[in-house]
C-alpha positions in Angstrom: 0.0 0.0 0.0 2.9 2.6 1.2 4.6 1.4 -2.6 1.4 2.2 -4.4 1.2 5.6 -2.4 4.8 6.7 -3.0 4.7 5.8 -7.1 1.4 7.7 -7.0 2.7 10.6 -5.3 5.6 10.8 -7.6 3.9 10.6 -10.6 1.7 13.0 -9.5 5.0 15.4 -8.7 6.2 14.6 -12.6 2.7 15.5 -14.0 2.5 18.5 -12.0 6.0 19.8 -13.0 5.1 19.0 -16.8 2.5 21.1 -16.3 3.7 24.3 -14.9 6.9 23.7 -17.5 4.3 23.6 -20.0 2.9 27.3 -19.2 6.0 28.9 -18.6 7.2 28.1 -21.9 3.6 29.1 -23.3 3.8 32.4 -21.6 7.6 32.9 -22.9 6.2 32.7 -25.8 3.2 34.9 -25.5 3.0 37.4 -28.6 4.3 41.2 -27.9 1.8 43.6 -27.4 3.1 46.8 -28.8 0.2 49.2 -27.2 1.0 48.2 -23.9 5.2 47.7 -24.1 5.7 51.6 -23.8 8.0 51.7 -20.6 11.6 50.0 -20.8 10.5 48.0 -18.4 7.5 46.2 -20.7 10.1 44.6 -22.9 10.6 41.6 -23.2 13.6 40.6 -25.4 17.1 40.2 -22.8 19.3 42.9 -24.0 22.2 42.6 -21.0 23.6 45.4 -20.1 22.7 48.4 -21.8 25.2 51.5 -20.8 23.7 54.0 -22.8 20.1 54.7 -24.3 18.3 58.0 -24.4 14.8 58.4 -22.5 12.1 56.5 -23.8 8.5 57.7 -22.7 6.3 56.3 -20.8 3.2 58.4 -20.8 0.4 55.6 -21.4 -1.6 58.0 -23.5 1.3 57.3 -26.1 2.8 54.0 -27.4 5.0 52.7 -30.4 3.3 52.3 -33.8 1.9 49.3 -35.0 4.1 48.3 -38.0 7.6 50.6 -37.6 8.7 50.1 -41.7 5.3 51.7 -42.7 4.9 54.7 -40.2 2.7 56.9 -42.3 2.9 60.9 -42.9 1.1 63.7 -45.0 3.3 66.9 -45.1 1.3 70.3 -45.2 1.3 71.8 -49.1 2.9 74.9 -47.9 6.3 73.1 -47.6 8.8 74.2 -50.0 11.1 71.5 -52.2 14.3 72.5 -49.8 12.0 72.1 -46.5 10.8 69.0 -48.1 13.9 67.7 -48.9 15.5 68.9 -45.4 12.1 66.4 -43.5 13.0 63.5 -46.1 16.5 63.3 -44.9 15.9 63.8 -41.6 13.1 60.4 -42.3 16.2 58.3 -44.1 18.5 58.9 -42.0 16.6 57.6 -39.5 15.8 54.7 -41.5 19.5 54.2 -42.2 20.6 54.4 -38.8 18.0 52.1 -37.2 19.1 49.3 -40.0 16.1 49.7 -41.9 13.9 48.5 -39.5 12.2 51.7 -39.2 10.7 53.5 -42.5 8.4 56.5 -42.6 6.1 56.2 -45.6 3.7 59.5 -47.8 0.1 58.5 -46.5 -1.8 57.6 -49.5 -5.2 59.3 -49.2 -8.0 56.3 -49.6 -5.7 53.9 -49.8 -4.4 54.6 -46.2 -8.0 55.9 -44.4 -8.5 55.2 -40.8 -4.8 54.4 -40.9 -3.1 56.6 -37.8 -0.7 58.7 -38.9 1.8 61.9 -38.6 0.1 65.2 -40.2 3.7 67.2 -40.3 2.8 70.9 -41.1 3.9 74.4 -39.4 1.1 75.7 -37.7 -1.9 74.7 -35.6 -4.8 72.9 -37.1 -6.7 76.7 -37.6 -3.6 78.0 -38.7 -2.3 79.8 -36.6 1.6 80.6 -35.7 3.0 78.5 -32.7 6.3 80.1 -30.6 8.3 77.1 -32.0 8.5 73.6 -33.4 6.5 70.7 -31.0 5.6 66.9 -31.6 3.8 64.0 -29.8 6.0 61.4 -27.5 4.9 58.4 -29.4 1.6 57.2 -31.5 -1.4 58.7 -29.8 -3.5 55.9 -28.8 -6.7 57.4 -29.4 -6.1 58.9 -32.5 -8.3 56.4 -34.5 -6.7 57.1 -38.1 -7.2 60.7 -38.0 -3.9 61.6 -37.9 -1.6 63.8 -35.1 0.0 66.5 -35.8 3.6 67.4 -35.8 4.9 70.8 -36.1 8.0 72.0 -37.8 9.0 74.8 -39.5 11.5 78.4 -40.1 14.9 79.1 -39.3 16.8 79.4 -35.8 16.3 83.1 -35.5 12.5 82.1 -35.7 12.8 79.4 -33.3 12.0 77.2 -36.0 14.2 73.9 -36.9 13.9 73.4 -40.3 17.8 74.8 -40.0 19.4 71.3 -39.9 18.5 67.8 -40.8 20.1 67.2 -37.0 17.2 69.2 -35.9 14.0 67.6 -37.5 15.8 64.5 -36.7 14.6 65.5 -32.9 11.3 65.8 -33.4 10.5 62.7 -35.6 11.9 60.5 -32.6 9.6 62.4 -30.0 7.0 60.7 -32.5 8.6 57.2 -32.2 8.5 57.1 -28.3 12.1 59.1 -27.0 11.9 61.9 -25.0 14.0 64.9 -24.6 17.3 63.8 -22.8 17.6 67.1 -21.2 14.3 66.6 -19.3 15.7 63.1 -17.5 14.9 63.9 -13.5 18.6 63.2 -12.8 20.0 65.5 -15.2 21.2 68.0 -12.7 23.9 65.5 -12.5 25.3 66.2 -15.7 24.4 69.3 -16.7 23.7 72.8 -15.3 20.4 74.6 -16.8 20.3 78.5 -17.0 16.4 79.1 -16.8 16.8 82.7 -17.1 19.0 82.4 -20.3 15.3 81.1 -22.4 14.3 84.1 -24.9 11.0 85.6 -23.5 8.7 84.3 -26.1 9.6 80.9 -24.6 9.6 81.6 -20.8 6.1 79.8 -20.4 6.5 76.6 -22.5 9.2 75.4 -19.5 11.4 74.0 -21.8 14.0 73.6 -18.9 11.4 71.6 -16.8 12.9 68.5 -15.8 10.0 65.1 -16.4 9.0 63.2 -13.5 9.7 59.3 -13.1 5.5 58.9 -14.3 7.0 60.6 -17.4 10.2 59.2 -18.9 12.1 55.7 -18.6 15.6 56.6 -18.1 16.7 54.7 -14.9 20.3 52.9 -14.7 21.5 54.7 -17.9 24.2 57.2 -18.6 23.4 60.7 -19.5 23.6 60.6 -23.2 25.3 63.9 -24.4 25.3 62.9 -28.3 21.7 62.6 -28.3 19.6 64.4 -30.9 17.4 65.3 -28.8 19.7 68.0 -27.2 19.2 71.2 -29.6 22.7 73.4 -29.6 22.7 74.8 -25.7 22.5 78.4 -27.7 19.4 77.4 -29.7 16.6 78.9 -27.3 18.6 81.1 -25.6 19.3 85.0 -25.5 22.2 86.2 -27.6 25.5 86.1 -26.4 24.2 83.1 -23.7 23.6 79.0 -23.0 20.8 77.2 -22.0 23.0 74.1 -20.4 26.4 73.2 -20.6 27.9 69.9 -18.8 28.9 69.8 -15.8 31.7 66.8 -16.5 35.3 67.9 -17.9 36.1 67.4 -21.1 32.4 66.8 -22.5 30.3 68.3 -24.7 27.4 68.0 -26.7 26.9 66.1 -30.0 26.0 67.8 -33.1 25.9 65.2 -35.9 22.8 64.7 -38.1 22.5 61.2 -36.9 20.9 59.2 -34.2 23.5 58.6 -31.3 23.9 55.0 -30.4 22.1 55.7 -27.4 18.6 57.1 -29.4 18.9 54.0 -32.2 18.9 51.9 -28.4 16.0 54.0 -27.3 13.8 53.7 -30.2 14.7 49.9 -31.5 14.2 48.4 -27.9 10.7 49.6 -28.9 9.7 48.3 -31.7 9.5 44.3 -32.6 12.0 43.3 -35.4 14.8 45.8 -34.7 17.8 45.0 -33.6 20.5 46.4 -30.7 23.6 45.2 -33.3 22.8 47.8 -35.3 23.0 50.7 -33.3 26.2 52.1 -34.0 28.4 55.1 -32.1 28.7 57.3 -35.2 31.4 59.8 -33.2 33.6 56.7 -32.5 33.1 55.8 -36.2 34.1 59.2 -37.2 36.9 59.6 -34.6 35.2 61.9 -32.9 35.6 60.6 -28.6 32.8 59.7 -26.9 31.0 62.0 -24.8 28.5 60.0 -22.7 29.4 60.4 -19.2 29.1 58.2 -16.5 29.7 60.2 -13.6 28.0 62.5 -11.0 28.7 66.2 -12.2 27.5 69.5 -10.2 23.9 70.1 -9.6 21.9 72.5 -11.8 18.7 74.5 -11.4 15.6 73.5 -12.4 12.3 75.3 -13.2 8.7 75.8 -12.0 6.1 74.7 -13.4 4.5 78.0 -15.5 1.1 78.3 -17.3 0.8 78.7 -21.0 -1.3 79.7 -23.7 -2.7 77.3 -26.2 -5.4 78.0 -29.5 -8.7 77.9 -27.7 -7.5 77.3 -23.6 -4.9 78.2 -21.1 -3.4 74.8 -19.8 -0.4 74.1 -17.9 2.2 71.9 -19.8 1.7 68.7 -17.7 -1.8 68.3 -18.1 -2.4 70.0 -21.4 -5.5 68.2 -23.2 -4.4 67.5 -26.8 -6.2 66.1 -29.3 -5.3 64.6 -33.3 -4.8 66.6 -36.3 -8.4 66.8 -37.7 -9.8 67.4 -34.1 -11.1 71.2 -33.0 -7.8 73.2 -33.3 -6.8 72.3 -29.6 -3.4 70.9 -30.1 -1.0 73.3 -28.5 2.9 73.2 -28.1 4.0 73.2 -24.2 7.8 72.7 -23.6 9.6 70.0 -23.4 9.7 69.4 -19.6 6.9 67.2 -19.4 4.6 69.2 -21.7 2.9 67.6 -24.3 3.4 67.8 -26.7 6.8 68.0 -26.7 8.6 71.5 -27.9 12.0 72.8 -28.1 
């Protein structure tokens, strides 16, 4: 009887253990769900050690879009063939940097309906002139095809960024899920911000703000100085003066017109299909030393938070409603520390 007992009892162990084998490996193999992997911490694929990777957001009104070779824009007519041009490059240099694995696409109108999408023009919905240039961080969930809109336009002087294909490069990763690196809540430790420096028809979008943890993932990454998401530290700024400058000896601030390795880590970590090996450091390739630091540097000053001025409300940058492109001409431009969308 004990004999019978004991084989039971094991068998009973061996089936039990096949079992629970049996769903682990099911669940390990559960298909990714790119709506709900927006935060570092939602992916699934084992990177290792990663020592540099720019901020990726984690806002859950925002996510990655649904097939990353085919993300879909309509450029306002009012482009010229240079501004064109300057958008394109910006697109396939991305493309190229990334491997391929992420390709921006003209929507086709009918073919394409109900389709989400970026509307790139340079203005609000109604038309009217905006302080400076502003995109989404990510695909707006609910946009339901219609479209969201991403502004960029003018020269420098204009606190445009048309200027460069470095700086519509910025905001067409805000659109594929990085934040600005500037904003990371630990960047006092690498760079010191001189609020007082912004030119006063930006004073109220807080473009200094720093993000809070609900905002950005950044955690147990280096400061990434190369990133393109850092404008020149004179860009916004009075003459003569900086925005930021680091706080770390012997660094300073990339200003290639490609993705830094850390913001090809940031976006392909995102997106199903791409792959880590081929994110390369394009200022080792061109001899240029790398400047992502790994240490603590001096403390900085941050802002507080400010009200500002949309097209039909006032709103304060971290709870600014926003809605698509083809929506009621409420999508205004706060700054880039945690407003949303995402200026300068």
């Amino acid at each position: 009887m004990v004999k019978h007992i004991l084989r039971f009892s094991s068998q009973m162990t061996q089936h039990c253990f096949a079992i629970i084998t049996t769903w682990c490996i099911l669940l390990t193999l559960r298909p990714f769900d790119p709506v709900m992997a927006t935060t570092f911490s939602s992916f699934r694929r084992k990177i290792g050690v990663v020592p540099v990777r720019s901020a990726i957001n984690r806002d859950t009104r925002y996510g990655p879009w649904l097939n990353p070779t085919q993300i879909l824009y309509r450029l306002d007519t009012t482009y010229t063939a240079t501004e064109t041009s300057t958008i394109q490059q910006a697109m396939t240099q991305i493309s190229s940097d990334t491997g391929g694995c992420i390709k921006f696409q003209p929507y086709v109108t009918g073919t394409n309906a109900g389709t989400d999408h970026i509307f790139i023009g340079k203005t609000l919905n109604n038309g009217q002139a905006i302080p400076t240039c502003f995109s989404f961080p990510g695909r707006v969930l609910t946009q339901a095809g219609q479209g969201q809109k991403m502004a960029v336009f003018g020269a420098s002087n204009t606190n445009g960024c048309l200027d460069t294909v470095r700086d519509v490069m910025k905001y067409l990763v805000h659109v594929l899920g990085l934040r600005n690196e500037y904003n990371r809540p630990d960047r006092d430790q690498y760079i010191q911000t001189f609020p007082a420096n912004i030119r006063p028809e930006l004073q109220a979008l807080n473009i200094l703000r720093p993000y809070t943890a609900a905002q950005v993932d950044y955690l147990n990454t280096a400061f990434d100085f190369n990133s393109v998401t850092i404008p020149s530290a004179s860009k916004y700024a009075n003459p003569g003066t900086l925005l930021y400058t680091p706080t770390i000896s012997g660094v300073s601030f990339g200003t290639l017109p490609r993705l830094s390795q850390g913001d090809c880590i940031g976006i392909v970590l995102q997106y199903p299909g791409c792959s880590i090996a081929s994110c390369q450091n394009p200022y080792v390739t061109q001899g240029i030393p790398v400047t992502t630091a790994a240490t603590t540097g001096t403390t900085g000053t941050g802002t507080t938070a400010a009200t500002t001025t949309g097209n039909t409300a006032t709103t304060t940058p971290n709870t600014a409603t926003t809605t698509p492109n083809t929506a009621t001409t409420t999508v205004v431009p706060p700054g880039g520390g945690g407003g949303v969308p995402i200026g300068p």
